[in-house]
Structure formats: C-alpha cells, structure tokens
Phi, psi and omega in degrees: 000308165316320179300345154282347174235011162335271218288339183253002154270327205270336183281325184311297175268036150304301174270050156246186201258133181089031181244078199271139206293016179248068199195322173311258169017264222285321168313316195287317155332291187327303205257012172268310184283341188286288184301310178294346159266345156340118190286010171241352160339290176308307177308302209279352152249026177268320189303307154350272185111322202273180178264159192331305185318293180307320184303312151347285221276308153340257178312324182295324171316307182290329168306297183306314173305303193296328185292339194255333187294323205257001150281297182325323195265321188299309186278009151291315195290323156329294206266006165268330178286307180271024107319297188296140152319162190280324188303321174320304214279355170299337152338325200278346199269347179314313210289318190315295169322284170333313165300289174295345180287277170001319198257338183285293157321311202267349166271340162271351164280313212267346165298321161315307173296304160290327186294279185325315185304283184333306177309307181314313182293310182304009189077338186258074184282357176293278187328311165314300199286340195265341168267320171309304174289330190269302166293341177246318147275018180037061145304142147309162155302297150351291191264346130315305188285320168325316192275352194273335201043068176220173186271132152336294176318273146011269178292344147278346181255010178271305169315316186273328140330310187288326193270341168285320170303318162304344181274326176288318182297336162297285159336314189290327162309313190297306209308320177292013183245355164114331174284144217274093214316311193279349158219060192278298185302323160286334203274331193290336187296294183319309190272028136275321173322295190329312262222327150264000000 
C-alpha cells in the first residue's frame, strides 16, 4: 500500500519550499515508516472523512513542522551554550563526578554479577561464597576456614581465583567501553579514586 503513496509524497516535499532534497527522501521514509505504523493511525483517518492522499499529505506536514520546531530549538539550545562562559560549564564537574562514581558502581556490580554467575556455572560456589564473605562482609580468612573446617590458606587461595575472575571481568567492561588492554590497570587505578 505504500508504494502507492511513496513515490507522489516523495515529489511532494521535493516542492515544498526551504526542503532540501535529501532531507525529502529521508523525511518521507521516516514518516511512511514511523507515523504510519502507529496502531490508531488508520482508525483516526477512517474518523477523519478525508481521502487517504490528504490525510498523508497532512500528517507528512505536520511531521516536517515538528522536525523543523526540534531543529530551531536544538539550535537555540547551541547557540546558548557557546553564549555562556567556560566558568559556567567548570560547574559542571560536580554532575561529571557524580557520573562517573554513578557509572563506576553500576560496572562493578555488573562485574560482580557476572563473576557470582560463572562461579556457580563453573561449580565453584565455595570459592563465591568464601570470597563474598571475606571481601565484602570482611570476614577473616580464619574464621572461614574455621566454620568451614579447610586452613586459612585454602580458603584464601579459593578467594584469589574469585578475584581473578573479577579482575577479568572487569577488564572485559572497560575494554567494551572503549579502554585500552594495555591501560586497563590504570584505569582500575583510576575508578577506585572515584569511588572515595
């Protein structure tokens, strides 16, 4: 059904005026794929009374005004920022900090998250739990192995398994986020600063 009105939408906002023609194209695309899939699109012009072609031609108008309303306002917003001074946006780092600690936290819970999995698919849920309790609920090793009945030794080196695997999984985060293999150790350096 579209392909009947593609191509006499597509001449259409060719002539309109201030309409550059590769902005047509792409407009006329947007809003045969966008607007027109809407699940009440069809109902609200069988309501409508008009023919399909006007009803179109409408909604494609109306598309273009809002596309031209969010540039004018994109470019308001533009040209207020390189109005303000650098000292406003030095302000700014508060929000920056706050971000990066915010994004810092939620990579290392998901590092966390994956590490607690693996161990569990890998059998090793001692080593999770034995790591879990000494680093995070600051258990002694001691007093693990005790309750555990295995040596202080044991049970620390079932922990540093756990920390290798988090240290990889961490690594695999930065790296997908754009850091460098080679300055992964720093950057880990870096995101503990944040983190006090």
């Amino acid at each position: 059904m579209t392909s009947l009105y593609l191509k006499p939408l597509t001449r259409y906002a060719y002539s309109l005026k201030n309409m550059d023609p590769s902005d047509a194209d792409d407009l006329v695309h947007d809003f045969l794929a966008v607007r027109i899939r809407r699940p009440d699109y069809f109902g609200d012009w069988e309501k409508s009374g008009r023919p399909l072609r006007r009803w179109l031609m409408n909604g494609f108008l109306f598309l273009m005004r809002s596309q031209r309303r969010q540039l004018a306002n994109r470019r308001r917003i533009e040209e207020s920022l390189a109005r303000q001074s650098t000292s406003d946006h030095e302000t700014d780092a508060d929000a920056f900090a706050r971000f990066e600690r915010l994004w810092t936290v939620n990579l290392i819970r998901r590092a966390i998250d994956e590490t607690s999995q693996s161990c569990i698919d890998s059998g090793l849920d001692d080593h999770w739990e034995g790591f879990r309790r000494h680093h995070i609920d600051a258990v002694p090793f001691r007093r693990i192995a005790e309750q555990r009945g295995e040596s202080p030794r044991r049970v620390a080196r079932m922990s540093r398994t756990v920390v290798e695997r988090l240290r990889r999984n961490i690594q695999k985060l930065l790296e997908r986020d754009g850091v460098d293999s080679g300055a992964v150790g720093e950057e880990i350096g870096r995101l503990l600063e944040v983190l006090q």
